[in-house]
C-alpha positions as CSV (number, residue, x, y, z in Angstrom):
1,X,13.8,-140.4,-36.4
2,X,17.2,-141.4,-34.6
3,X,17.5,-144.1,-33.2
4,X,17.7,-144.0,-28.6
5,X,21.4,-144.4,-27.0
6,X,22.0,-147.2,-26.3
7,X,22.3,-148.4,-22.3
8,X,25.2,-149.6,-21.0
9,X,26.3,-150.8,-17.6
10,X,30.1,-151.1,-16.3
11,X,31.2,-153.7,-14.1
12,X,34.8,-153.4,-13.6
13,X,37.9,-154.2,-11.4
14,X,39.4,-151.3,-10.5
15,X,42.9,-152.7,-12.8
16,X,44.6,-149.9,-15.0
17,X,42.7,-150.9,-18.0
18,X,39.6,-151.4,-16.3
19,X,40.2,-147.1,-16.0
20,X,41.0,-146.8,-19.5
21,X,38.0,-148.5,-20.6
22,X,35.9,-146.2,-18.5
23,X,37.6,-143.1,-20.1
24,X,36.8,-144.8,-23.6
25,X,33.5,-145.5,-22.9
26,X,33.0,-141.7,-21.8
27,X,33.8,-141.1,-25.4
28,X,31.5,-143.0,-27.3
29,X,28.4,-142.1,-29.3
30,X,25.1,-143.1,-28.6
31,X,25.5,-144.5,-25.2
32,X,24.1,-143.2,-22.4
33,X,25.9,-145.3,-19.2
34,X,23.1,-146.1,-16.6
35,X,26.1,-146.6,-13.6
36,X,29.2,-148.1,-12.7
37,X,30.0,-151.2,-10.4
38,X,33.6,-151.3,-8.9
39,X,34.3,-155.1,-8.1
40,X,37.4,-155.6,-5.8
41,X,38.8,-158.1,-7.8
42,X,42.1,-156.8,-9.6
43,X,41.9,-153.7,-7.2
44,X,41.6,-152.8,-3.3
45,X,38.0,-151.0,-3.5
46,X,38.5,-147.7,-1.4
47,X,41.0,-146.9,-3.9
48,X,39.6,-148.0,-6.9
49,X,36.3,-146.1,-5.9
50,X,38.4,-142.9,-5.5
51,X,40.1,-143.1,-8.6
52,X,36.4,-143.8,-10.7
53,X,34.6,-140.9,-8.8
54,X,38.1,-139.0,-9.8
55,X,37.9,-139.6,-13.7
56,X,34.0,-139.0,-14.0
57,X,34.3,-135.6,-12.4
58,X,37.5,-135.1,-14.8
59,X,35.4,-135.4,-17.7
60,X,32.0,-134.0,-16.2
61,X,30.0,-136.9,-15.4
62,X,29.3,-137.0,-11.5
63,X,25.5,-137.6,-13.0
64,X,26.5,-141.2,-13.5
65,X,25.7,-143.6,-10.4
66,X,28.6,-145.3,-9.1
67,X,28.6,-148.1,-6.9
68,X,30.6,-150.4,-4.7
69,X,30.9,-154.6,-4.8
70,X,31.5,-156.6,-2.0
71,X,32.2,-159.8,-4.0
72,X,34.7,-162.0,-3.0
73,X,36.0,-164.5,-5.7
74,X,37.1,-168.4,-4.9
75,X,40.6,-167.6,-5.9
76,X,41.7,-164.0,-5.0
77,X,44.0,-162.1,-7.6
78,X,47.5,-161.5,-6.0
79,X,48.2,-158.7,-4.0
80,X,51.2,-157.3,-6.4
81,X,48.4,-157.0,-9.3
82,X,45.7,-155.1,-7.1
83,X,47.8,-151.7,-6.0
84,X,47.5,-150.6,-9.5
85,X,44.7,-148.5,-8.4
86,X,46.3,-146.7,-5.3
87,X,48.7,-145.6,-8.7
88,X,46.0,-144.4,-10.4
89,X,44.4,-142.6,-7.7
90,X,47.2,-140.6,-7.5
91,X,48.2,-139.8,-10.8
92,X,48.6,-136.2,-11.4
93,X,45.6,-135.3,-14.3
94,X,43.3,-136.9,-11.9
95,X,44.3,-134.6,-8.5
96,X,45.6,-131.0,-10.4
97,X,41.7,-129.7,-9.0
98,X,39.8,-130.7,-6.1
99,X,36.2,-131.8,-8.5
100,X,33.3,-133.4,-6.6
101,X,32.6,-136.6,-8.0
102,X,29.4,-138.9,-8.1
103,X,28.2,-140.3,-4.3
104,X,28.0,-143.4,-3.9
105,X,24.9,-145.3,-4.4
106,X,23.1,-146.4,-1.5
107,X,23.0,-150.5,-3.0
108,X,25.8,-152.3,-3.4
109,X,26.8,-155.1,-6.2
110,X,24.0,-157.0,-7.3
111,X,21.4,-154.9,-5.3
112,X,22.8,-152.0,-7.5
113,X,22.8,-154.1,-10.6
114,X,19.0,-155.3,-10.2
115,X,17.7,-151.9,-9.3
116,X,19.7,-150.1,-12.7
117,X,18.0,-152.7,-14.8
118,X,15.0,-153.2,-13.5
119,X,14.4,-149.3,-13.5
120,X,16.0,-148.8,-17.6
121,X,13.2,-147.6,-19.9
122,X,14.3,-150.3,-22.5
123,X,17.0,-153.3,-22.3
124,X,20.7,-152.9,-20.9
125,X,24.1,-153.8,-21.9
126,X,26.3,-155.0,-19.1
127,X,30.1,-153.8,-20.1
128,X,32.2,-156.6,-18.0
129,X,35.5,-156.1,-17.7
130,X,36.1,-158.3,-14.4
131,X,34.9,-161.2,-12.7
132,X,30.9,-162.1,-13.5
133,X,29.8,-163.0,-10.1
134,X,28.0,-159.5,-9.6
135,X,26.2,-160.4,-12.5
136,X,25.7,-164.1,-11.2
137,X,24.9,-163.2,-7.8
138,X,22.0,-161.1,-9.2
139,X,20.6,-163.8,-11.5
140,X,20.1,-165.6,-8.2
141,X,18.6,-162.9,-6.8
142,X,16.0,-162.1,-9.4
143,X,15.9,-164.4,-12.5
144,X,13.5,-162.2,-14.0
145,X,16.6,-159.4,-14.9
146,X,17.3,-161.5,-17.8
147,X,14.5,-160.0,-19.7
148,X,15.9,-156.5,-19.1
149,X,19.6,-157.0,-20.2
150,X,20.2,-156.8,-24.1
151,X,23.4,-158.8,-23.9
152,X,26.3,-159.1,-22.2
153,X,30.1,-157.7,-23.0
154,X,32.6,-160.0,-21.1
155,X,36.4,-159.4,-21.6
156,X,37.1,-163.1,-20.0
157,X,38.3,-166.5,-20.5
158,X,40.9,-168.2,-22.9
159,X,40.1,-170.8,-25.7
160,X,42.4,-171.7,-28.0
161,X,45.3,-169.8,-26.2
162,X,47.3,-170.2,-22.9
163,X,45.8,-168.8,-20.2
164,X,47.2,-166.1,-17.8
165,X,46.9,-167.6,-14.5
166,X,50.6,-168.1,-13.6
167,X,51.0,-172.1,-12.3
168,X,54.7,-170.1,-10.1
169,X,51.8,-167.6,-8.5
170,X,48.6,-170.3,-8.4
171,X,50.7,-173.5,-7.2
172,X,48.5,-176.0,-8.5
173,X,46.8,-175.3,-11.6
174,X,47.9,-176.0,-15.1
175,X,48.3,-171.9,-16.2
176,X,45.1,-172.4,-18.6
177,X,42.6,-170.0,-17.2
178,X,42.3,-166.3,-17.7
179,X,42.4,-164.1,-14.7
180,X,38.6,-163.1,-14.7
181,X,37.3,-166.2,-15.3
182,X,39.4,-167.9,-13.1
183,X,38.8,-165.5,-9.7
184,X,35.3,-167.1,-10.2
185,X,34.7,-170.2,-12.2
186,X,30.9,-170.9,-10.5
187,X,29.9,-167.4,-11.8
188,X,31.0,-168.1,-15.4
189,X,29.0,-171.4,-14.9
190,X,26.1,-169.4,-13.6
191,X,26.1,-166.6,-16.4
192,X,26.3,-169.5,-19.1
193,X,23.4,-171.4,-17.6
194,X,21.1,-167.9,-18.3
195,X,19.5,-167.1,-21.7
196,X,21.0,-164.2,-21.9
197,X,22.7,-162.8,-25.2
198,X,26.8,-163.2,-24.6
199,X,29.6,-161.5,-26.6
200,X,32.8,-162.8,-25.3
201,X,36.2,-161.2,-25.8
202,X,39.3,-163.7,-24.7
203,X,42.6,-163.5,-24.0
204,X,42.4,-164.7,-28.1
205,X,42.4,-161.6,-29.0
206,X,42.9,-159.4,-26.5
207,X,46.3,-159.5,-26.5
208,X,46.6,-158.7,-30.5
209,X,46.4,-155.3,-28.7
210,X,49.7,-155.0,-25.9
211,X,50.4,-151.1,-24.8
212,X,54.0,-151.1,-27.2
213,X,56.0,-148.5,-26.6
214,X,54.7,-147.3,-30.4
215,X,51.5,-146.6,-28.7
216,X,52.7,-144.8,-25.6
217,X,54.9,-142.3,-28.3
218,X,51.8,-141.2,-29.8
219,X,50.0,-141.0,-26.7
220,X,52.7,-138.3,-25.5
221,X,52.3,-136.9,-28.6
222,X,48.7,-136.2,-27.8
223,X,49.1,-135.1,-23.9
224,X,47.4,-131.6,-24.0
225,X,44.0,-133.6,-24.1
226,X,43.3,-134.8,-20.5
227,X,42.4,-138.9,-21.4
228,X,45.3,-139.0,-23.6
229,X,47.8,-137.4,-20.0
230,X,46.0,-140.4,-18.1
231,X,46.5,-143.0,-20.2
232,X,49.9,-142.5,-21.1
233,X,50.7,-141.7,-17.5
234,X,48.9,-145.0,-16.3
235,X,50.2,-147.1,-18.8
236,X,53.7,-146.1,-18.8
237,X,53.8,-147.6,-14.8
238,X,52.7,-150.9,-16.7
239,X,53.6,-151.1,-20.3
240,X,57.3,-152.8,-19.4
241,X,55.0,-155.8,-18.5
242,X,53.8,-156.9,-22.2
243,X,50.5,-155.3,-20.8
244,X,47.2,-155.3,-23.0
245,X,44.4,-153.5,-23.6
246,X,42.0,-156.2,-22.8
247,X,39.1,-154.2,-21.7
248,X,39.7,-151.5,-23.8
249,X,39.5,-153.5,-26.6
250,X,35.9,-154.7,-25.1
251,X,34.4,-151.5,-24.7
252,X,35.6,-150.6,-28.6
253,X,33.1,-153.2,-29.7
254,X,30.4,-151.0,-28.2
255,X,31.1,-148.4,-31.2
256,X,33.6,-150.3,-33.3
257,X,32.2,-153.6,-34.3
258,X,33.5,-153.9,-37.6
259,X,36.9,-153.9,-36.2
260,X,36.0,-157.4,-35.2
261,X,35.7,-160.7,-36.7
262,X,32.9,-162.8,-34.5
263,X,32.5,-166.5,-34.6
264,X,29.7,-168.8,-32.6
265,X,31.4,-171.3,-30.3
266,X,29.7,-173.8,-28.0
267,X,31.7,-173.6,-24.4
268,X,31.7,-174.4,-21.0
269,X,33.9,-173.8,-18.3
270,X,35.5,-175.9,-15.9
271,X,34.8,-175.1,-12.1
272,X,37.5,-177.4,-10.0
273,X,40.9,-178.8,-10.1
274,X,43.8,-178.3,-11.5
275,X,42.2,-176.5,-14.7
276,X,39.2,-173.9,-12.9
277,X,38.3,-171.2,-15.0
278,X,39.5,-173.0,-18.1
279,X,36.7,-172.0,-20.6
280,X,36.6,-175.1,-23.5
281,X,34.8,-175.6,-26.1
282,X,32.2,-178.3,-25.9
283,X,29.9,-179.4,-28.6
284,X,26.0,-178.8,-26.6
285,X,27.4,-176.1,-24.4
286,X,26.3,-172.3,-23.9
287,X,26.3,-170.5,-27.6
288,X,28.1,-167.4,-27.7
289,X,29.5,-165.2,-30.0
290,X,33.4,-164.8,-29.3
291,X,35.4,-162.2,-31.5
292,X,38.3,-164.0,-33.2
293,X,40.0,-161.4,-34.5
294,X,40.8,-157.4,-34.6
295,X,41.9,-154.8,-37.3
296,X,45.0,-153.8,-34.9
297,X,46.1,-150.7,-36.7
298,X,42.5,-149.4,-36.8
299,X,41.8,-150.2,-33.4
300,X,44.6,-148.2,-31.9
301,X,43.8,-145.3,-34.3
302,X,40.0,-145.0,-33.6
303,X,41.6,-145.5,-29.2
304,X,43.8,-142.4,-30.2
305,X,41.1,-140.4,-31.5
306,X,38.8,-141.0,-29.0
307,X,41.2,-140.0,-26.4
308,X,42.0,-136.3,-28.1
309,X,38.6,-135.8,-28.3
C-alpha cells in the first residue's frame, strides 16, 4: 500500500522566486497542495494574485484554492523590490491564452490558513516562502492549529552570514537581518514560541544557489517546455542582480532532501533596534532543524528536470 501525498500549503510573496517555487512545487511527486496564500510583502497583491491565478491555469490547476493576505509587516520591503510581480504578470507564456484561473477564496490570510488546516484529512505542511505573520496571526487566532500542521518550511533568516537588509535602504539597522524575517520580527518570535516542527532554510545556504548566467543558458536550451519559458524569462529581468533561488531551493527540500545537509540549532530572534529580524543562535532557544548545506550541481539539475517535465 502507497503511502498518501503529502499536504502542503504555500504562503508566499508574490517576488519572482516566490513564482518559481510555485511552478516547482506543481511538479513534485506525492504532494497534493491544499491552497495558496499571496502575502503582500515583496509584491503589490492585485498583481501578484493575477500572476498566481495565471501560472495555475498554465499548468491546469484552477482546482487549487487561492487566497489573498492583508498582512502588513513592521518594516515594509521597498517599493523598487515589489514591482517584480506587475513583470511577471505580464510575461508573455503567462498571457499567449486567455485561461480561467482559480477564484478567489472567500477568507483571507489567516482565516484561509485556519480553515485549510482545520478541514485536511491528516497534518499539513506550510511551504513559507515570505514573511510568517499569516502563520502567526493564525496561532493567535486558534492555538489549537498547531496539532494539524506537520511542520513548517520557512525560507527566512540569516545565522552565520550577513544579512540582506541593506543599512543605505533601512537607515538605521546594522544590515544583519534577512528580508523575511526582518518585515516581521514579532511573527518570527511568535512562530518560535509554538511547538510546532520547524525546518529553516537561511540566507546560509540559499545563496549557494544564485540564477548564473550558466543556469539561464540551459534554461533557454529547454524553452519549448512552458515552466522552463517562464523561468528563464523571469529570471533574466533579475539575474544581473546576483539573484538566488531562495525559495526554490525551499520547496526542493519537499522532494529532494538528500540534497541537504541539516543541523539542530537553538535560536532566537531579535525584535527591536538596530538589529530586528537578526535570527542568533542562543543556547535554550527554539530547536530547529536548519539545512547547512546543498549539493549545488544536483540541485540545479533535478530544478531543470522538473521544469521540462
Amino acid at each position: 500500500m502507497s503511502e498518501p501525498s503529502r499536504l502542503v500549503l504555500m504562503d508566499m510573496d508574490g517576488g519572482i522566486d516566490d513564482f518559481m517555487a510555485l511552478a516547482l512545487l506543481m511538479t513534485l511527486p506525492r504532494i497534493e497542495v491544499v491552497g495558496v496564500l499571496v502575502t503582500p510583502a515583496d509584491c503589490y497583491l492585485e498583481p501578484a494574485l493575477s500572476a498566481a491565478r495565471k501560472l495555475l491555469a498554465l499548468l491546469n490547476r484552477s482546482e487549487i484554492p487561492l487566497a489573498r493576505s492583508r498582512a502588513r509587516g513592521q518594516n515594509p520591503f521597498p517599493a523598487f523590490f515589489r514591482k517584480d510581480a506587475f513583470i511577471v504578470d505580464l510575461l508573455p507564456v503567462l498571457n499567449e491564452e486567455e485561461r480561467e484561473g482559480p477564484a478567489l477564496a472567500p477568507e483571507e490570510g489567516p482565516a484561509f490558513l485556519i480553515r485549510r488546516v482545520r478541514e485536511a484529512p491528516r497534518p499539513v505542511t506550510l511551504l513559507v516562502t515570505g514573511p510568517l505573520t499569516n502563520l502567526a496571526q493564525a496561532l493567535d487566532q486558534d492555538p489549537g492549529i498547531e496539532g494539524c500542521i506537520e511542520e513548517v518550511l520557512w525560507m527566512g533568516g540569516a545565522l552565520d552570514v550577513p544579512g540582506n537588509v541593506d543599512p543605505s535602504i533601512e537607515p538605521g539597522h546594522d544590515g544583519t537581518a534577512e528580508w523575511n524575517a526582518y518585515w516581521d520580527p514579532p511573527a518570527v518570535q511568535r512562530v518560535l514560541a509554538s511547538t510546532i516542527p520547524l525546518r529553516l532554510f537561511p540566507l546560509d545556504v540559499t545563496e549557494k544557489v544564485p540564477v548564473t548566467a550558466d543556469f539561464l543558458r540551459r534554461l533557454a536550451r529547454q524553452r519549448r517546455y512552458p515552466l522552463s519559458d517562464l523561468a528563464a524569462q523571469s529570471y533574466a529581468t533579475v539575474a544581473w542582480s546576483r539573484y538566488c533561488m531562495w525559495d526554490v531551493l525551499t520547496t526542493a527540500a519537499l522532494a529532494r532532501p538528500e540534497l541537504f545537509t541539516f543541523e539542530e540549532a537553538e535560536i532566537a530572534v531579535h525584535t527591536e533596534g538596530r538589529s530586528q529580524g537578526r535570527l542568533v543562535r542562543q543556547p535554550g532557544g527554539r530547536r530547529v532543524r536548519v539545512a547547512v548545506d546543498v549539493e549545488v550541481e544536483a540541485f540545479y539539475r533535478f530544478v531543470l528536470e522538473a521544469w521540462a517535465r
